[in-house]
N, C-alpha and C positions, 0 to 999 in steps of 0.2 A: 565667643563673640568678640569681633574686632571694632571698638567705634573708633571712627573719624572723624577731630572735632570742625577740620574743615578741608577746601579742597585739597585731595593727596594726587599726588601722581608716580606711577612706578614707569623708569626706565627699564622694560623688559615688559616680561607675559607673567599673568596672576592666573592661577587655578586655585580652585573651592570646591571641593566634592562633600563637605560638611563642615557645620562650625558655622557662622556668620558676620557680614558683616553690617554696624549701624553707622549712619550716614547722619551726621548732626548736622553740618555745615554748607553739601557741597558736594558733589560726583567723586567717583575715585576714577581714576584717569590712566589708562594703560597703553603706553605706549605700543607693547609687541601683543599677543592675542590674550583676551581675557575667555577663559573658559572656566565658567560655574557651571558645573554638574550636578549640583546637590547643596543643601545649608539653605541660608536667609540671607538677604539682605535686607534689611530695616529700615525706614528713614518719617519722620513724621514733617505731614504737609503742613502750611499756614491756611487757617481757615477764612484770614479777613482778605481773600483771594478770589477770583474767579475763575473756574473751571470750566472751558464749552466742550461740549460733546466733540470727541473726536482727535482734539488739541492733547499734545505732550502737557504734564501735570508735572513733571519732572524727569531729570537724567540721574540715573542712579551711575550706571558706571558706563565710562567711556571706550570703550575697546578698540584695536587696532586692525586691520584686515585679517577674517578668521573668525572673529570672537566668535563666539557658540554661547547660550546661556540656558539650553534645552537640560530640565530641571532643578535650577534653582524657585525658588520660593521668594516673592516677592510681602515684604508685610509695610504696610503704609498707615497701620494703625487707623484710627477711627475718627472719620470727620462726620458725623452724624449729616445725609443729607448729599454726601459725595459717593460716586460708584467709581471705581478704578480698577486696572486692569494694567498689570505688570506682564514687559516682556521686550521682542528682540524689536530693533528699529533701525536694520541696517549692522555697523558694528556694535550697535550700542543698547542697553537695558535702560527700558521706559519705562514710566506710568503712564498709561491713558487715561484721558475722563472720559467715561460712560456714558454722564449725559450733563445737563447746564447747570451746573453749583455756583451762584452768584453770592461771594462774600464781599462784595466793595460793589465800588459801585460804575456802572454798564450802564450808557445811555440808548441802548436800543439792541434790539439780537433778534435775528432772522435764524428760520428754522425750515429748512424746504425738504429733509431727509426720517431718517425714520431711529427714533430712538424706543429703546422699550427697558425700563430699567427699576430700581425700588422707584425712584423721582424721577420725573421726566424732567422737570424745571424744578429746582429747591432755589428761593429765596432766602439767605439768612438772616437772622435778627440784625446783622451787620452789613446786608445787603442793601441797595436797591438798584430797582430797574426800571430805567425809562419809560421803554414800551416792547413789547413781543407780537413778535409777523411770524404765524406760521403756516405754515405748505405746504407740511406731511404730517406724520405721525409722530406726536408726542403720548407718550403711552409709561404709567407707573402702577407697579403693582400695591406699591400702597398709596400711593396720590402718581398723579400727573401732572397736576400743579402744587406745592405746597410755597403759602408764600409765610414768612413769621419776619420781614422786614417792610421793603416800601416797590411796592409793583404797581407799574403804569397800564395805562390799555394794552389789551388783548386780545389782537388783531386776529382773525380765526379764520380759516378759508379751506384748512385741513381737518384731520380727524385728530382732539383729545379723548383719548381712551385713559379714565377711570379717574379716581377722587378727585376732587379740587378743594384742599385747606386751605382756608383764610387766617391767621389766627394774627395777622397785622389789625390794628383797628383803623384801617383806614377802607374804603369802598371797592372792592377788587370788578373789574371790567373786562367782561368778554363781550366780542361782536362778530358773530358768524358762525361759520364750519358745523361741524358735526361733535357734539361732548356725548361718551358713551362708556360704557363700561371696559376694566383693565381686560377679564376674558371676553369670549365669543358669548354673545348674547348674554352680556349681563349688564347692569345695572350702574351708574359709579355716585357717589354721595357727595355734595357739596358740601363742606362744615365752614363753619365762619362761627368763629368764639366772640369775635367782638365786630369785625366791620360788615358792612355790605358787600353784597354779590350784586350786580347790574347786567343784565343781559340785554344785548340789541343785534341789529343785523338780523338777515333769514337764519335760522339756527334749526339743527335736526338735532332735540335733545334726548337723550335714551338717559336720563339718570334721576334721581331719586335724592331729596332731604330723610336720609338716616340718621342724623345725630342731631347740632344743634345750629340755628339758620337765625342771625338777629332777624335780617330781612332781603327778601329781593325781590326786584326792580325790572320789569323787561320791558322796551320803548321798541323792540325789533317785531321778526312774525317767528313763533316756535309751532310745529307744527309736528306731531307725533301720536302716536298712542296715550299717550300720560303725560302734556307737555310739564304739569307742576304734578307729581305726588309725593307724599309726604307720608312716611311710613312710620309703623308703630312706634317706632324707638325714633321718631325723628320729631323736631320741633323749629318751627317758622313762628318767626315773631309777627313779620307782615308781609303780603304781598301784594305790590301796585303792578298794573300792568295799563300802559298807555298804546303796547300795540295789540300785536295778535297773540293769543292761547289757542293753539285750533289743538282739541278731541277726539282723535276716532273712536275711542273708547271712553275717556272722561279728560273734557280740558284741565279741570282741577279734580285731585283725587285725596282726602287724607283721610289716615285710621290714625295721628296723633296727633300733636298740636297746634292748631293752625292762627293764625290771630288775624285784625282786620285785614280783609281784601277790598282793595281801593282800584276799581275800572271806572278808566277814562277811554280807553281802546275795544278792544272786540275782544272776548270770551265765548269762541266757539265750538259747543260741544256740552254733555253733560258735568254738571259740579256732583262729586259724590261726597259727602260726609259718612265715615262709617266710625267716627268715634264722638264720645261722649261729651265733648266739648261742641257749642252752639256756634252755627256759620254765622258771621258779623258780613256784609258786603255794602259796601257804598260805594257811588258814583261819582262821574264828570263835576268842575264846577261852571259856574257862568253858565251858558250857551253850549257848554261841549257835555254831550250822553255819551255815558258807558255802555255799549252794547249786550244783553245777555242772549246768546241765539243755540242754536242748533248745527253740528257741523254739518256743511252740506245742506241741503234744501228743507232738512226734516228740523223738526223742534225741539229743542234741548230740556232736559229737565233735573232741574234740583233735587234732592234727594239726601234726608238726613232722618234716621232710622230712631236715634233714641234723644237727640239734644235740638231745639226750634233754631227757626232760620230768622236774621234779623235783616232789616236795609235800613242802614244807620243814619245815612245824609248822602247829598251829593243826585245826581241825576243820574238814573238809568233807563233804556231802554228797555223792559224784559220781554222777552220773546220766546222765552222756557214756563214750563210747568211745574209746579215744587208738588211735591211730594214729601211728608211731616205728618205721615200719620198719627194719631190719638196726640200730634201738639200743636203749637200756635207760631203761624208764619207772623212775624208782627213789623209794622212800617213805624219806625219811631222819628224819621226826621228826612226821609228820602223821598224824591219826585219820581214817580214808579210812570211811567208811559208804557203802556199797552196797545202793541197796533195791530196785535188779533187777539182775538179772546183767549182767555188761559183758565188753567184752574188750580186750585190750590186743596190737595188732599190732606184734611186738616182744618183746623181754625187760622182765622184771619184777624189780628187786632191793628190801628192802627190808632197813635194817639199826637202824631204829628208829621210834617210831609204832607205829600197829596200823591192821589190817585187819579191820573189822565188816562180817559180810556178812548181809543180810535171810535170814532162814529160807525156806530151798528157791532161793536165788539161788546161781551162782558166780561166779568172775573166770576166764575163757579168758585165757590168752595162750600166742601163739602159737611167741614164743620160748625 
């Protein structure tokens, strides 16, 4: 191994068929043909950098009409968060980035192509980013987004395909497009260790809280199969939603953790609880009700198998049937409006709040 502590240049032609060389400083520079056949050449990037998809990440060596560099071995060492891709760019040995490594800091980045890589977009602890416009595909096998510095709105219109880690504590913002899983018909997991996740705009969301969710926030319309579930291994600290949750199968779903849900918009569609922890839901303030309905024309119904349902404060409108058998739906401080009759399979305690029922409606319950 040959290191260069900085830019070298050879008057003539350099061949490598094995052996390598490290690049500390600076390209090596060949005046007549450089032909690597074989060996390494080495060079280690700066991390507090930015790398966009596509863009030279560096020149390793310079070559002259001719150069050839079909088999050497390109090693760039390890930036945790960056994908590269060594090789020819004319007479000269590249690095490519893969996809968008923000180490410093980038007031805004447009995305209208199709990246698919470990990170679609890596934020680093030494990053941040103004805001992101995307228009195609951002797609990462283990995140598509991972942000661990400081990321602005998230402007969505395309498809993110697969994780989205938060682990900045500051409030991470998406609005729009399609979020869905890295492969074909799967699932992708939001994590956030410390900040929020905010969701707005029309969104087609395909993906699932698997890990750990302080809270999020949707003010847009989601509209899916499962627009919120929350999976065994997954945990949601809260969830407010000011627009739409529409259902085809259940607007909100979890079998792990879920903590207060606070509507002031529309939740259309069934709530299922299938874990052992009790659904908390509260309402609008002032003059503004939170919606609870049915997707489509039919009537939604709550539904928790072994833990009781609460309505903790706040105005709702309900317009679902709960389901709680052998326990107790109970009102401890909510404005429940009922404008058809409903029922409640199960007991009913209330010991604050009020129960407005539409004229000529009742509330059945069964217990």
């Amino acid at each position: 191994m040959i290191g260069l502590a900085a830019t070298t240049s050879i008057t003539g032609g350099y061949r490598q068929a094995s052996g390598g060389l490290y690049l500390l400083g600076g390209p090596l520079v060949v005046e007549g043909v450089a032909s690597l056949t074989g060996g390494t050449v080495a060079t280690r990037l700066p991390s507090a950098v930015n790398y966009l998809a596509g863009s030279i990440a560096a020149t390793l060596v310079r070559g002259g009409a001719g150069s050839s560099y079909a088999g050497v071995e390109v090693d760039t060492g390890d930036t945790p968060g960056l994908a590269l891709r060594g090789g020819a760019s004319g007479s000269d040995l590249v690095v490519t980035a893969l996809n968008h490594y923000i180490g410093a800091t980038l007031a805004s980045l447009t995305n209208s192509g199709s990246i698919a890589s470990g990170y679609g977009l890596f934020v680093a602890e030494s990053g941040s980013l103004g805001s992101m416009t995307n228009s195609g595909t951002l797609a990462g096998s283990i995140a598509a987004i991972h942000n661990d510095g400081t990321l602005g709105p998230i402007i969505n219109t395309g498809v993110i395909a697969g994780n989205i880690d938060n682990l900045s504590a500051q409030a991470l913002q998406i609005r729009g497009g399609t979020l869905t899983g890295y492969a074909p018909d799967s699932q992708g997991t939001i994590t956030s260790n410390r900040g929020d996740v905010v969701l707005g705009g029309t969104i087609v969301l395909n993906h699932y809280v698997g890990a750990t969710l302080g809270s999020l926030t949707n003010s847009g319309s989601v509209a899916q199969a499962y627009p919120v579930y929350v999976a065994t291994t997954g945990s949601l600290g809260s969830l407010t939603n000011s627009g739409t949750l529409s259902g085809s199968i259940a607007a909100i779903y979890t079998a792990g953790t879920l903590g207060q849900i606070t509507n002031s918009g529309l939740i259309a569609g069934n709530i299922e609880n299938a874990s052992a922890q009790g659904l908390r839901i509260a309402g609008g303030t002032g003059t503004v009700f939170g919606t609870l309905t049915g997707n489509g024309a039919g009537r939604g119904t709550i539904s928790s198998a072994t833990a009781p349902v609460a309505f903790t404060a706040g105005n709702l409108l309900l317009d679902d049937d709960i389901v709680a058998t052998g326990l107790v739906v109970s009102n401890t401080g909510a404005v429940l409006r009922l404008p058809n009759s409903a029922s409640i399979t199960g007991g009913y305690s209330q010991t604050a709040g009020e129960l407005a029922l539409a004229s000529g409606t009742r509330l059945v319950v069964s217990g």
